[in-house]
Steps between C-alpha positions, in 0.01 A plus 500: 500500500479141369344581174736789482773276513363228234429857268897583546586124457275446145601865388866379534473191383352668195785798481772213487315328204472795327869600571645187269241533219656873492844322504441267264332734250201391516296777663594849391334798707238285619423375167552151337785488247420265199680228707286598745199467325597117403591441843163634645352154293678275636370284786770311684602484852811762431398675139810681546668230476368296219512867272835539523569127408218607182712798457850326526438317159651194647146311480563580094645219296395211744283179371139453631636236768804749618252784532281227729790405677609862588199677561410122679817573718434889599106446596582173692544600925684339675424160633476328799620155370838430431500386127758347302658742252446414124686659241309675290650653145822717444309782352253526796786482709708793367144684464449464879873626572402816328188506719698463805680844439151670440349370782883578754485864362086506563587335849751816614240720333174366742742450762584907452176607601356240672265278302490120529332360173616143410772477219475093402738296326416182568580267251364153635194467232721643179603195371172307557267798311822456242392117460149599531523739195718288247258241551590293779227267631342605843629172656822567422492867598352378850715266540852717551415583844364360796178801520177554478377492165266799607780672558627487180207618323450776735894617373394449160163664536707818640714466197190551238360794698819692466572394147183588422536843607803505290245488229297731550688755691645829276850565336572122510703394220288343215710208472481421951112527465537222237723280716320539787137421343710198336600382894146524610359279254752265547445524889127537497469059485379331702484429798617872530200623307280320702352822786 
Protein backbone atom coordinates (compact mmCIF):
# COMPACT_ATOMS: atom_id res chain seq x y z
CA UNK A 1 0.00 0.00 0.00
CA UNK A 2 2.96 2.24 0.90
CA UNK A 3 4.71 1.99 -2.36
CA UNK A 4 1.35 2.33 -3.95
CA UNK A 5 0.95 5.49 -2.42
CA UNK A 6 4.63 6.97 -3.21
CA UNK A 7 3.67 5.53 -7.15
CA UNK A 8 0.33 7.88 -6.97
CA UNK A 9 2.37 10.66 -5.18
CA UNK A 10 5.56 10.71 -7.97
CA UNK A 11 2.95 10.02 -10.87
CA UNK A 12 1.19 13.25 -9.66
CA UNK A 13 3.82 15.15 -8.93
CA UNK A 14 4.87 14.41 -12.49
CA UNK A 15 1.13 15.07 -14.11
CA UNK A 16 1.25 18.66 -12.45
CA UNK A 17 4.71 19.38 -14.06
CA UNK A 18 3.64 18.34 -17.16
CA UNK A 19 0.29 20.30 -16.87
CA UNK A 20 2.24 23.95 -16.95
CA UNK A 21 4.80 23.00 -19.64
CA UNK A 22 1.38 22.25 -21.67
CA UNK A 23 0.26 25.74 -20.42
CA UNK A 24 3.06 27.48 -21.12
CA UNK A 25 3.59 26.03 -24.61
CA UNK A 26 6.22 24.29 -24.07
CA UNK A 27 5.14 20.65 -24.40
CA UNK A 28 2.67 19.99 -27.17
CA UNK A 29 1.05 16.34 -27.23
CA UNK A 30 3.71 15.01 -25.22
CA UNK A 31 6.30 16.45 -27.34
CA UNK A 32 8.85 19.33 -26.72
CA UNK A 33 8.00 22.57 -28.56
CA UNK A 34 11.21 24.42 -29.80
CA UNK A 35 10.99 26.34 -26.45
CA UNK A 36 10.83 23.21 -25.11
CA UNK A 37 13.70 21.85 -26.58
CA UNK A 38 15.91 24.97 -25.19
CA UNK A 39 14.39 24.56 -21.96
CA UNK A 40 15.19 20.74 -21.73
CA UNK A 41 19.20 22.28 -21.63
CA UNK A 42 18.96 24.23 -19.13
CA UNK A 43 20.14 23.21 -15.65
CA UNK A 44 18.88 25.46 -12.89
CA UNK A 45 16.96 24.87 -9.82
CA UNK A 46 13.49 26.11 -11.63
CA UNK A 47 14.40 25.91 -15.66
CA UNK A 48 11.00 27.11 -16.08
CA UNK A 49 11.73 29.86 -14.66
CA UNK A 50 15.00 31.09 -15.95
CA UNK A 51 13.40 30.21 -19.87
CA UNK A 52 10.86 32.42 -19.67
CA UNK A 53 13.17 35.26 -18.32
CA UNK A 54 15.55 33.89 -21.74
CA UNK A 55 12.38 34.10 -23.60
CA UNK A 56 11.11 37.52 -22.18
CA UNK A 57 14.00 39.41 -24.03
CA UNK A 58 14.43 41.52 -21.01
CA UNK A 59 18.06 39.94 -20.37
CA UNK A 60 18.67 41.66 -24.14
CA UNK A 61 20.31 45.05 -24.17
CA UNK A 62 21.95 44.78 -20.61
CA UNK A 63 25.95 45.35 -20.04
CA UNK A 64 28.14 42.35 -18.94
CA UNK A 65 27.94 43.64 -15.16
CA UNK A 66 23.87 44.14 -15.36
CA UNK A 67 23.54 40.68 -16.85
CA UNK A 68 25.89 39.51 -13.58
CA UNK A 69 23.91 41.46 -11.39
CA UNK A 70 20.51 40.02 -12.59
CA UNK A 71 21.12 36.60 -13.27
CA UNK A 72 23.47 37.16 -9.75
CA UNK A 73 20.09 38.26 -8.14
CA UNK A 74 17.62 35.34 -9.51
CA UNK A 75 20.20 32.27 -8.69
CA UNK A 76 21.05 33.80 -5.22
CA UNK A 77 18.50 31.87 -2.23
CA UNK A 78 17.66 33.37 0.24
CA UNK A 79 19.86 34.03 3.18
CA UNK A 80 19.99 33.51 6.60
CA UNK A 81 21.93 36.74 7.52
CA UNK A 82 20.42 39.92 7.56
CA UNK A 83 22.58 42.04 5.10
CA UNK A 84 22.63 45.59 4.48
CA UNK A 85 20.96 46.52 1.19
CA UNK A 86 23.30 48.11 -1.49
CA UNK A 87 22.04 49.74 -4.39
CA UNK A 88 22.96 48.26 -7.23
CA UNK A 89 22.33 50.04 -10.92
CA UNK A 90 19.01 51.54 -12.37
CA UNK A 91 19.00 49.25 -15.29
CA UNK A 92 19.34 46.05 -13.15
CA UNK A 93 16.78 47.43 -11.12
CA UNK A 94 14.01 48.01 -13.71
CA UNK A 95 15.30 44.53 -15.28
CA UNK A 96 14.43 42.78 -11.97
CA UNK A 97 10.88 44.63 -11.82
CA UNK A 98 10.13 42.96 -15.07
CA UNK A 99 11.32 39.69 -13.49
CA UNK A 100 9.09 40.12 -10.63
CA UNK A 101 5.91 39.92 -12.92
CA UNK A 102 7.33 36.67 -14.60
CA UNK A 103 8.10 35.06 -11.64
CA UNK A 104 4.10 36.48 -9.71
CA UNK A 105 2.36 35.04 -12.89
CA UNK A 106 4.81 31.64 -12.68
CA UNK A 107 3.98 31.73 -8.81
CA UNK A 108 -0.16 31.49 -9.45
CA UNK A 109 0.76 29.09 -12.23
CA UNK A 110 2.86 26.35 -9.70
CA UNK A 111 0.59 27.35 -7.09
CA UNK A 112 -2.41 26.05 -9.70
CA UNK A 113 -1.36 22.66 -9.67
CA UNK A 114 0.62 22.23 -6.90
CA UNK A 115 4.37 22.44 -7.46
CA UNK A 116 6.79 24.23 -5.11
CA UNK A 117 10.05 25.03 -7.17
CA UNK A 118 11.94 28.13 -5.85
CA UNK A 119 11.37 31.44 -7.87
CA UNK A 120 14.54 33.78 -6.43
CA UNK A 121 14.95 37.33 -6.58
CA UNK A 122 17.31 38.08 -4.31
CA UNK A 123 19.24 40.91 -5.03
CA UNK A 124 21.87 41.15 -2.07
CA UNK A 125 25.12 40.12 -4.32
CA UNK A 126 23.97 42.35 -7.62
CA UNK A 127 25.76 45.24 -6.93
CA UNK A 128 28.95 43.55 -5.61
CA UNK A 129 29.27 41.03 -8.99
CA UNK A 130 28.42 44.73 -10.66
CA UNK A 131 31.76 46.08 -8.94
CA UNK A 132 33.32 42.81 -9.47
CA UNK A 133 32.78 42.99 -13.31
CA UNK A 134 33.68 46.77 -14.08
CA UNK A 135 36.76 46.09 -12.38
CA UNK A 136 36.45 46.70 -8.86
CA UNK A 137 39.26 45.33 -6.67
CA UNK A 138 38.32 42.20 -4.51
CA UNK A 139 39.00 44.23 -1.31
CA UNK A 140 36.74 46.61 -2.11
CA UNK A 141 34.04 44.24 -3.35
CA UNK A 142 34.47 42.33 0.13
CA UNK A 143 34.42 44.99 1.91
CA UNK A 144 30.49 46.30 1.37
CA UNK A 145 29.20 43.82 3.70
CA UNK A 146 29.89 42.32 6.84
CA UNK A 147 29.99 38.25 5.12
CA UNK A 148 31.85 35.64 4.42
CA UNK A 149 33.98 36.14 1.60
CA UNK A 150 33.18 32.39 0.67
CA UNK A 151 30.00 33.35 0.39
CA UNK A 152 30.46 35.68 -2.12
CA UNK A 153 32.30 33.59 -4.43
CA UNK A 154 29.94 30.82 -4.05
CA UNK A 155 27.08 33.68 -5.49
CA UNK A 156 29.40 34.55 -8.09
CA UNK A 157 30.43 31.02 -8.94
CA UNK A 158 26.47 30.35 -9.40
CA UNK A 159 26.43 33.36 -11.58
CA UNK A 160 29.14 31.85 -14.25
CA UNK A 161 27.40 28.46 -14.33
CA UNK A 162 24.18 29.99 -15.46
CA UNK A 163 25.74 32.53 -17.75
CA UNK A 164 27.55 30.01 -19.10
CA UNK A 165 24.69 28.06 -20.09
CA UNK A 166 23.45 31.17 -21.66
CA UNK A 167 26.25 30.43 -24.00
CA UNK A 168 25.90 27.50 -25.02
CA UNK A 169 22.28 26.80 -24.72
CA UNK A 170 20.04 27.09 -28.31
CA UNK A 171 17.93 30.04 -29.79
CA UNK A 172 19.87 32.50 -27.56
CA UNK A 173 20.29 35.73 -29.16
CA UNK A 174 23.79 36.12 -30.78
CA UNK A 175 24.40 39.34 -29.26
CA UNK A 176 23.33 37.75 -25.10
CA UNK A 177 25.84 34.85 -25.80
CA UNK A 178 28.40 37.66 -26.40
CA UNK A 179 27.53 39.59 -23.25
CA UNK A 180 27.38 36.85 -21.20
CA UNK A 181 30.88 35.20 -22.31
CA UNK A 182 32.08 39.01 -21.85
CA UNK A 183 30.68 38.76 -17.87
CA UNK A 184 32.44 35.53 -17.32
CA UNK A 185 35.75 36.64 -18.23
CA UNK A 186 35.43 39.55 -16.37
CA UNK A 187 34.15 37.43 -13.31
CA UNK A 188 36.38 34.46 -13.79
CA UNK A 189 39.50 36.58 -11.48
CA UNK A 190 40.63 35.72 -8.96
CA UNK A 191 40.06 34.75 -6.10
CA UNK A 192 36.76 33.57 -7.85
CA UNK A 193 38.68 31.47 -10.33
CA UNK A 194 40.53 29.93 -7.80
CA UNK A 195 38.32 25.98 -7.32
Amino acid sequence: KEIERQKDIYWNKFLSHRAILEEYGYLTNDYPTEKGKTTSQIRSENELYLAEIIFSGVLENLKPSELAGVICAITTEELRAEIPYIPFSEKVRKTLNQIRNIKRKLEKTQSKYNVETPLNINPYFSSLIELWVEGAEWNTVSEQVDMGEGDIVRAFKRTVDVLRQLTTIDNIPEALVFTAREAIEKIMRAPVDVD
